[in-house]
N, C-alpha and C positions, 0 to 999 in steps of 0.2 A: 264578322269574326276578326279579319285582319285589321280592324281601327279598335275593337275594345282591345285586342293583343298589344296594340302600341300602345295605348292607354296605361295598358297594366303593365307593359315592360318596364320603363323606371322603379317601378315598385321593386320587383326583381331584380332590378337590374343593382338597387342600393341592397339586396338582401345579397347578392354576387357579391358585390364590392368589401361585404362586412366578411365574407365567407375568405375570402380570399386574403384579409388579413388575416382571421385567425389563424387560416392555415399556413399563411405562411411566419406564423410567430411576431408577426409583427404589433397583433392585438393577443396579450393572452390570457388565459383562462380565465386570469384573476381581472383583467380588464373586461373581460365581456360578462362578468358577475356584474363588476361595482356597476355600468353603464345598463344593465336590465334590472337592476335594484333602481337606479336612478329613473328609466323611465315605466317603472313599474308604480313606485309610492310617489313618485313627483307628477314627472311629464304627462304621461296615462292619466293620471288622479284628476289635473286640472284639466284635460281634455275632456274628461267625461263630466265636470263639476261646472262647465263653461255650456256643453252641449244640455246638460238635463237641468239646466237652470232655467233656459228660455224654452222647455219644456212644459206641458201640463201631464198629470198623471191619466189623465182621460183621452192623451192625445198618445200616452206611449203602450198603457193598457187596456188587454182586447182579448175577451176571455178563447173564443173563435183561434185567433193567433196562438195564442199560450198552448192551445187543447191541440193545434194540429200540430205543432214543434212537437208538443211532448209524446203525442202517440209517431209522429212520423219517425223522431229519434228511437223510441223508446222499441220502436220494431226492428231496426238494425242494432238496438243494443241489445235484444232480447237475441237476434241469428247468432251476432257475433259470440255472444255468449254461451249458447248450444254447439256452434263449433269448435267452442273451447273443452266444454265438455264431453263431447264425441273424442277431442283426442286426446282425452282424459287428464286434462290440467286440473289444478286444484280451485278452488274457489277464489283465491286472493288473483292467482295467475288468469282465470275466465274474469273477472275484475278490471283488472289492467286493461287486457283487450280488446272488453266491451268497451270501458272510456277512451282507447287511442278511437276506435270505428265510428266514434258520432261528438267528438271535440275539438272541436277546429281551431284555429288561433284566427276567434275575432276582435280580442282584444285590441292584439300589436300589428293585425295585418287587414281584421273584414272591417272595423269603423273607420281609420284614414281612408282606406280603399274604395269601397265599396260609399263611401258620400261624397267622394269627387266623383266618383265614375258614374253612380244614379241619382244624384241628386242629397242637398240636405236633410231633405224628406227623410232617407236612407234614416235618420240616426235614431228615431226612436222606435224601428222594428229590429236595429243592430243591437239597440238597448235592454230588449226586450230578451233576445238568443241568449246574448251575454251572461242576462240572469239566471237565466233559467239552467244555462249551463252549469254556474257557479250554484245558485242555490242548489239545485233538483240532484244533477250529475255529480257536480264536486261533494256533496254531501253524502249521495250513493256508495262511492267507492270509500269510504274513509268508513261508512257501518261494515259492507262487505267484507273489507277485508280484516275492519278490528274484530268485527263476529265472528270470522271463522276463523281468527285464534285463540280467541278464548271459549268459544262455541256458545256465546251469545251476546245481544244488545245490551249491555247495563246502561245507566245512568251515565258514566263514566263518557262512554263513547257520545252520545248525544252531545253533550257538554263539549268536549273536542271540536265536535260539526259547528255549536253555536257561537266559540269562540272563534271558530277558524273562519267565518264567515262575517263578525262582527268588527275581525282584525282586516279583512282582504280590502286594501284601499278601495279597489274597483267600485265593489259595492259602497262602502260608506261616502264616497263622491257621487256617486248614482244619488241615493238617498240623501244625500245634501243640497244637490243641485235642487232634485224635485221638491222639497223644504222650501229652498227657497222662492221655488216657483208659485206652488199651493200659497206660499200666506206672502205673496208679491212683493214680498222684502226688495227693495232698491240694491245696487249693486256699486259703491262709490265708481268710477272712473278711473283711483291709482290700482283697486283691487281686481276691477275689470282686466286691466292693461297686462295684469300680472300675470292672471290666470290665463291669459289670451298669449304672452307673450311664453310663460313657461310650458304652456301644451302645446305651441307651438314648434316645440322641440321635443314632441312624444312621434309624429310618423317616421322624419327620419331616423331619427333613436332609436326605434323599437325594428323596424326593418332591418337596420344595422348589426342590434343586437341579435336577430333569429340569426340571419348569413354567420356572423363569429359564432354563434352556439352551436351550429351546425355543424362547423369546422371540426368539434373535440366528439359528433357525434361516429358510431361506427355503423357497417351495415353488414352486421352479420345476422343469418336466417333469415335470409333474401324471401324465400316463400311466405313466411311468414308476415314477415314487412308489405310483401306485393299484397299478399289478400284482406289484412288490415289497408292497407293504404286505397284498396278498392274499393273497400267499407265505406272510410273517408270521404276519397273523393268523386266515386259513383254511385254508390248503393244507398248513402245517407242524404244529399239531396235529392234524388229520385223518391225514394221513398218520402221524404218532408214536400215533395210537389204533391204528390197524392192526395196526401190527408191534407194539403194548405188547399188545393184546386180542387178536388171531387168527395173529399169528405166534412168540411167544415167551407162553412161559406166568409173567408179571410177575403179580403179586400185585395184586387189585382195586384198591386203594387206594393203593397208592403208583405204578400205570398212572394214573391218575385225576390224582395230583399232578402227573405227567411231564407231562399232557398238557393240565391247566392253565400249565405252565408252559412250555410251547411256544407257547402262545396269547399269549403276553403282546407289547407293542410292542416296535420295533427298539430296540436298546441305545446309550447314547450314545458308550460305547467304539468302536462299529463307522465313527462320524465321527471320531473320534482319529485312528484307523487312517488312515483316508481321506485326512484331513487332515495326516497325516503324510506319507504316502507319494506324496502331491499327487495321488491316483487319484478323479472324480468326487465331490465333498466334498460341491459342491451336491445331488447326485442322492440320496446319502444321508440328505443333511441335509432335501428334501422326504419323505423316505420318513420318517424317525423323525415327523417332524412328522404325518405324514398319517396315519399307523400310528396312534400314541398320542392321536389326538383321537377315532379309530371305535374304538378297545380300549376307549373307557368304554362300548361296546354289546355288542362282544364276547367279551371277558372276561370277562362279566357273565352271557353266555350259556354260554357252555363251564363256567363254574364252578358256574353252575347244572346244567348235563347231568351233570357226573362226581359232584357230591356228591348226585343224586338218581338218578343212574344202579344198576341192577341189581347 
């Protein structure tokens, strides 16, 4: 426990370091935009465009995998969501909720992390979350909550999902990489060097960028924050060990991945949303905060259990 902890403290430690500019005005609002836009469609893009290039699609998908993610999430999003309804929120706001308790920031925090700390191996079951999260979840809350204001699915709303998914760099570098992989397209050396040397500036970047985002976040409805954040960081891989270990037969080691990376804090895209949709922004925004200050304990523990686990 205390050697994956040092492992993973630098990580935190540049997530402090970015946190502590913003707060102290020295990075502001408008700088930790431009620098998460930067490594959001750049840095991110070539990271994942470099990792799923020397990929195969038979090596990242695994119906097994797909099936326990999605029932082991889909059961904390299902509580999350009855809890919301018991105290009688509306549907857009049991929305929100359900996506802070089972979206984690694998993006900007579980693919750097989580492949130094387990191995390269890590990258195509961290491949595999990422999607599922962006296609299955991200797509979820955008019907949710356009249905129940206009009190149904049109055409319209679909159309929204399929562009906003065809625009999100994440995925179009996934699927470009793998392109390239499937028909063994060569790779020049200057264009290698490129994509190797500008993702090479997505893990501190993107770490950087959560600590300043954090900075402008508040923590107000602390209860609310603690029981989503428990969602998050207890309840959502607990439950993804279940279904990856005793109900689907996933492979030791890439179940282990999965469920390190369910463990990780709220994602900051799940306040985008929020804040888009003008649905509880603040409520989200105490959960990322409260999530990712007890994930330097937690994290720390689940990645110690799976990489010493049986």
């Amino acid at each position: 426990m205390l050697a994956i902890f040092l492992q993973t403290l630098p990580f935190f430690a540049i997530i402090g370091l970015g946190y502590g500019a913003g707060r102290t005005g020295f990075f502001s609002e408008a700088a930790t935009a431009s620098l998460t836009k930067f490594v959001f469609y750049f840095a991110l893009s070539a990271l994942l465009f470099r990792f799923s290039a020397n990929l195969s699609l038979s090596e990242v998908f695994d119906w097994n995998f797909v099936l326990a993610y999605l029932c082991g999430t889909g059961a904390i999003y299902l509580v999350a969501t009855v809890v919301a309804v018991v105290r009688r929120l509306s549907i857009a706001e049991a929305a929100v909720e359900a996506q802070v308790a089972v979206i984690g920031n694998v993006g900007f925090l579980g693919i750097p992390m989580l492949t130094l700390l387990l191995g390269p191996e890590a990258i195509g079951p961290n491949m595999m979350v990422l999607s599922v999260d962006l296609i299955v979840f991200g797509s979820l809350i955008v019907v949710l909550i356009t249905g129940s204001r206009d009190g149904r699915v049109h055409v319209g709303v679909l159309k929204t999902v399929a562009l906003g998914l065809l625009k999100n760099p994440m995925i179009v570098s996934i699927v470009l990489g793998l392109t390239v992989s499937a028909l063994a397209l060569p790779i020049p050396k200057p264009l290698n060097d490129f994509v190797a040397l500008l993702g090479g500036a997505a893990t501190p970047g993107a770490l950087f960028a959560i600590g300043a985002s954090l900075a402008s976040k508040s923590a107000e409805r602390m209860s609310v924050a603690v029981w989503l954040s428990t969602c998050k960081l207890v309840l959502h891989p607990a439950s993804v060990a279940v279904f990856a270990l005793l109900v689907f037969d996933v492979d030791r080691y890439a179940a282990g991945v999965m469920i390190a990376a369910a463990s990780l804090p709220v994602a900051g895209n799940v306040y985008m949303l929020a804040q888009h949709y003008r649905v509880a922004p603040q409520r989200v925004s105490a959960a990322i905060l409260v999530s990712t200050a007890f994930s330097i304990l937690t994290v720390s523990l689940v990645i110690a259990l799976v990489a010493t686990g049986p």
